[in-house]
N, C-alpha and C positions, 0 to 999 in steps of 0.2 A: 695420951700424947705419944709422939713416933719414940720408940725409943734406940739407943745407938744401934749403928754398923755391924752386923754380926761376920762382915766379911770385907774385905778390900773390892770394890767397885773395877767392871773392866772398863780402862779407858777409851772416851772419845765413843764406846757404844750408848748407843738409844734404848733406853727402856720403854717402852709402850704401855700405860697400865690401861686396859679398857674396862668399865665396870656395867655389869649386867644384873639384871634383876628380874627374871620370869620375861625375858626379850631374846627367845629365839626363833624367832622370824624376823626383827631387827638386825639380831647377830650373823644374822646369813651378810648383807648388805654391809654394816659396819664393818668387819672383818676381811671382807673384799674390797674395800676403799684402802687398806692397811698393808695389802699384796707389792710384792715388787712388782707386777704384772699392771696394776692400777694407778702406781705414784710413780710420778715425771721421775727420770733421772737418779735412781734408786739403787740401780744396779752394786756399787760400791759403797753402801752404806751400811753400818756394823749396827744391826739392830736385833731387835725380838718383842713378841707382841703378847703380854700375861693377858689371857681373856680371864677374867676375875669374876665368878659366879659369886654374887655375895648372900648367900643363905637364900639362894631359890626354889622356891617348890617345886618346876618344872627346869631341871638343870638344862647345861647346855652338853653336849655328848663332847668326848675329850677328843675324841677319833674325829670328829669333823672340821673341830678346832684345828688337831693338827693336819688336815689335809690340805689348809690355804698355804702352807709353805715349811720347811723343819724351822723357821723363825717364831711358830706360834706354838703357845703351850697355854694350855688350861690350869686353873686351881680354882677348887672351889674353898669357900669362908664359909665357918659352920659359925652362923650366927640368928639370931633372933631379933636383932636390931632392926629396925625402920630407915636406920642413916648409914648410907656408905662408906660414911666418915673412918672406922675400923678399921675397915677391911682392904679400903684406898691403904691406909696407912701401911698396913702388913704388908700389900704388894709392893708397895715402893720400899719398906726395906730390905724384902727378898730380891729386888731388881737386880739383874746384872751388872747394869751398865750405871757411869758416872753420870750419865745424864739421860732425863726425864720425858716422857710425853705422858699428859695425865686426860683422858676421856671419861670426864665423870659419872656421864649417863650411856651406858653402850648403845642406845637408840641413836647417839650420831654419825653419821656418815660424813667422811671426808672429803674434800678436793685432792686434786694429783698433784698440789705442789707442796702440801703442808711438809712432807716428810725432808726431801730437799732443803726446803727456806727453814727450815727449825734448824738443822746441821751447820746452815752457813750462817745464819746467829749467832751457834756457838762456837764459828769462826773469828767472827766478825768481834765479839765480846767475851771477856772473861766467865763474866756471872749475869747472861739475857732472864730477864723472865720474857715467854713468846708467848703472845695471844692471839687466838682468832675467832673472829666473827662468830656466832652464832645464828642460825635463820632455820624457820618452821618451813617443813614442805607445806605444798600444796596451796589454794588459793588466795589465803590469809593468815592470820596470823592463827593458828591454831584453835585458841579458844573460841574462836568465832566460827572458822571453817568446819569444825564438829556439829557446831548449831547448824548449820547449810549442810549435814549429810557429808561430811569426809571422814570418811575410816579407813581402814586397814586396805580392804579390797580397792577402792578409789585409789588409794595412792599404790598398789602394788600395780596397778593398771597405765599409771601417772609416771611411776619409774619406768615399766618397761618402756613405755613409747619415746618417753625422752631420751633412748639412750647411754646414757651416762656411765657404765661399764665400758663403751670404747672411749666416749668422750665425759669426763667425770664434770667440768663444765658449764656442762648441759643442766646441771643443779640446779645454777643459778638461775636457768629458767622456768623452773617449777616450784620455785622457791615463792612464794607471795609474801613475805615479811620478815622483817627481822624477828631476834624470837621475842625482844622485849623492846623498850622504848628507848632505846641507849643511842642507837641513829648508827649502829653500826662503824666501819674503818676510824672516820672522820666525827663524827659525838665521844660519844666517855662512857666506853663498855665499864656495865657491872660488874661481869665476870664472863668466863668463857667457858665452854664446852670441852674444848681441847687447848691445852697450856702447856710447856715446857719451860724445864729449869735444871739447872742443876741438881743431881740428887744430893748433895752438901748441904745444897741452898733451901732444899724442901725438907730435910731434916733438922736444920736449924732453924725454921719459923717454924718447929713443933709438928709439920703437915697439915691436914685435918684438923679444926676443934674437934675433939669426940664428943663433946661435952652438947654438940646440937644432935638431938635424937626426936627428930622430928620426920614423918615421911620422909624418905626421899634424902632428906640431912638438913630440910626447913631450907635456909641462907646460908648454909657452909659453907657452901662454893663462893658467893658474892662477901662472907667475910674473909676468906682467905684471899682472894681477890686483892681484897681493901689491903690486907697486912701483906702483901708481897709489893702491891706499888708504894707501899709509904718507907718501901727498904732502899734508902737513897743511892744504893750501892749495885742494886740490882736494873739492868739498864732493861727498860721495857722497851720491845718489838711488838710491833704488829704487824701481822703477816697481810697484806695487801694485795686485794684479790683473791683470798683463799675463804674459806669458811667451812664449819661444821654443817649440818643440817639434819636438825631433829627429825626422827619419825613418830607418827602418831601409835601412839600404843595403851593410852589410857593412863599416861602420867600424873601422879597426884597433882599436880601442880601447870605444866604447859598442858594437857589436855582437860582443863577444868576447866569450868565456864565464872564469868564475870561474878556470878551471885554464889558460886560455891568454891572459888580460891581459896586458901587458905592462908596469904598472903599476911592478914591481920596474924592469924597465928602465930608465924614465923617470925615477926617482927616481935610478939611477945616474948618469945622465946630469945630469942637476938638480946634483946632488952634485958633480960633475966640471967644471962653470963655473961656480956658483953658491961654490963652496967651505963650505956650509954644507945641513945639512939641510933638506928641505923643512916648510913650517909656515905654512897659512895664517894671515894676521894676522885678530885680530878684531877688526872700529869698527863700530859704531852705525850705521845711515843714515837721512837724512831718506826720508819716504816720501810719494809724488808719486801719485796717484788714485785711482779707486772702487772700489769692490767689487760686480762685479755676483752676481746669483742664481746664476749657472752658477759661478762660482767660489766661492761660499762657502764649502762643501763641505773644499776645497784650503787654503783660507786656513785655519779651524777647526785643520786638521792640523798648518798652519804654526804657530802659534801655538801650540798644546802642545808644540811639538818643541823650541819658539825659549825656551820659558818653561825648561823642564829647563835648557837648552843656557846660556843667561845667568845665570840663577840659581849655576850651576856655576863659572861665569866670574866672576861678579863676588865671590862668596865666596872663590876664590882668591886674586884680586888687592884685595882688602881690604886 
């Protein structure tokens, strides 16, 4: 579990934790979504970005890390572990800043407003937890688009055309899926790729389980998910119109196919410290910016999905 503050936090700065794992050819792309040069409105925001190597065979070079701006700094975590869960933890209590942005898989790439709308959340509220969307490049939803021939070269082919280093965007049209079945802004996200919180607030729900040591960290992320929305205290945002967006890189998990998930596993495991089945909670979130043209498309969808998906919900619990 995270253990206390070894330092007084600088105020009102952003900590950026990105975690990586044998992804750098990802890390090129995610780390460039993270530039003052790529996010809207950036210019006066007190940040820095730990690119967090977590026990990589193939590290990421510390010089290149910091060549996307003096805001970025490398560490790597000498571990043996399968789950990020540790190594997330250490970085966040080595963080800077009083407040958080957490990229659990460094495979994701961001939009140009995340950095902005996270800041003015923690305008807006004392103590936000801020989510956003997750979505698979490329034609489908990952697991499928691999069956059909999408890899590495495909999508590196897929970004250049689109794009999306002048207009970041542009993602969402090369985006084919959400990256799970959650229906996205407007359904009941599992969890999310990139979150911000208070670093208080992510020290007091303990951070991380470490206790899930499953590839990847099994359902950590969708259980820690669970225990920050049931914090009645902690106002959840959802950042609207924005999204992460996975890259294909041979994920235990989003690059698996239907018959070799390990889904069942993780649920075992869940089951086995958790003492209770898994079950995403469902709350309501306030929702924090715009909707541009490239995204509309995506929103439309979310919002029929989110309409069935509540509609269902609140007739139950009537």
């Amino acid at each position: 579990m995270v253990e206390a503050v070894p330092v007084a936090p600088v105020r009102e700065m952003l900590s950026i934790i990105v975690n990586f794992f044998n992804n750098q050819r990802e890390a090129e792309n995610t780390l460039h979504s993270l530039t003052r040069g790529y996010q809207d409105l950036a210019a006066d925001i007190p940040y820095e970005v730990i690119a967090l190597d977590n026990g990589s065979k193939h590290r990421l070079s510390a010089e290149r890390v910091g060549s996307f701006g003096p805001e970025f700094r490398y560490k790597y975590f000498t571990t043996k572990s399968a789950s990020p869960a540790a190594a997330i933890n250490s970085a966040c209590r080595d963080a800077r800043g009083d407040r958080l942005l957490v990229i659990i898989d460094g495979a994701h790439i961001v939009s140009p407003g995340v950095l902005r709308l996270t800041i003015d959340a923690f305008s807006l509220f004392p103590a936000p937890f801020v989510a956003t969307v997750p979505f698979h490049l490329g034609p489908q939803n990952q697991m499928q688009s691999i069956l059909d021939g999408y890899n590495q070269a495909a999508e590196d082919e897929l970004l250049m055309k689109c794009g999306w280093k002048r207009n970041g965007y542009e993602l969402f049209k090369v985006a084919g899926a959400f990256a799970d079945a959650s229906g996205g802004w407007f359904g009941c996200l599992f969890e999310s790729g990139c979150f911000g919180m208070r670093k208080v607030d992510y020290l007091s729900l303990g951070g991380l389980d470490e206790r899930f040591q499953s590839p990847g960290g099994g359902i950590v992320n969708l259980d820690f998910f669970n225990r920050a929305l049931l914090q009645q205290h902690l106002k959840y945002v959802m950042l609207l119109g924005e999204g992460s967006f996975h890259q294909v890189h041979g994920g235990v998990a989003s690059n698996s196919t239907a018959h070799t998930h390990p889904w069942q596993e993780f649920i075992k495991e869940y089951v086995r410290i958790k003492r209770v089945m898994y079950e995403p909670v469902m709350r309501r979130p306030y929702y924090l910016g715009t909707v541009r043209h490239e995204v509309m498309h995506i929103v439309k969808s979310s919002a029929d999905i989110g309409h069935g998906l509540w509609l269902k919900h609140d007739q139950r619990t009537a």
